[in-house]
N, C-alpha and C positions, 0 to 999 in steps of 0.2 A: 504494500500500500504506500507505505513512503518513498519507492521509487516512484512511480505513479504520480504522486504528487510532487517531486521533483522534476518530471516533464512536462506538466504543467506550470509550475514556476507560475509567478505573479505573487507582490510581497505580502500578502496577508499568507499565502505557504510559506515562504521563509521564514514569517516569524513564527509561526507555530513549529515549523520544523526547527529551530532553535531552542525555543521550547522545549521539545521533544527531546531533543541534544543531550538535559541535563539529567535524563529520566534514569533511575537506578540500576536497571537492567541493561546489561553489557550491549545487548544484540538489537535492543530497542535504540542505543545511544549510536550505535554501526552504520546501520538504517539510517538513521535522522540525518549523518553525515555522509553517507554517500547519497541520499536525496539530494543535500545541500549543494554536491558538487555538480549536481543538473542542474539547479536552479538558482544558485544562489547568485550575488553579485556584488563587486571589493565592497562594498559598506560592510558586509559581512564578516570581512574577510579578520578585522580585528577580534570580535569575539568567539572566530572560529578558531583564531588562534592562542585565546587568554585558554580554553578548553581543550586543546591541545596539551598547553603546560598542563594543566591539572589533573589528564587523563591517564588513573594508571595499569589499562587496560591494553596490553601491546596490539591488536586486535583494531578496537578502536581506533586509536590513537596511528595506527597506518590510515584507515578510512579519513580520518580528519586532513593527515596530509595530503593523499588523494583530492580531497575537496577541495584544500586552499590552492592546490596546483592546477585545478581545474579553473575555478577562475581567476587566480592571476592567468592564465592562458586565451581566458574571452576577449 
C-alpha cells in the first residue's frame, strides 16, 4: 500500500508517509521510506535525513538512503 501511494505522490502522501516513517515497526518504517523515494521531494529530504541518524534498524536505514538518493536525483 505505501508503494502505491508513493506513485501517487502529491504532499498531503508525503506527509502522512513521514508520518508513517516514525511508526515502531521495522517493516512498516521500510515501507514508508521506500514510498518516500517515489514520491517525495528535497523539502523532505532534511527530515529524511534527521531519521536516518536515528534509525537503528540496518534494514531501514538502507531504505532511507535509497530514498534521499532518489531524490536528490529528481
Amino acid at each position: 500500500a505505501a508503494e502505491t501511494l508513493g506513485r501517487i505522490g502529491g504532499r498531503e502522501v508525503v506527509l502522512r508517509l513521514l508520518t508513517v516513517a516514525e511508526d515502531p515497526d521495522w517493516g512498516v518504517r521500510a515501507a514508508a521510506a521506500g514510498a518516500l523515494g517515489l514520491s517525495g521531494a528535497p523539502p523532505e529530504l532534511p527530515g529524511l535525513r534527521a531519521r536516518l541518524e536515528g534509525e537503528q534498524d540496518g534494514f531501514v536505514a538502507a531504505r532511507l538512503r535509497e530514498a534521499i538518493r532518489r531524490i536528490e536525483e529528481k
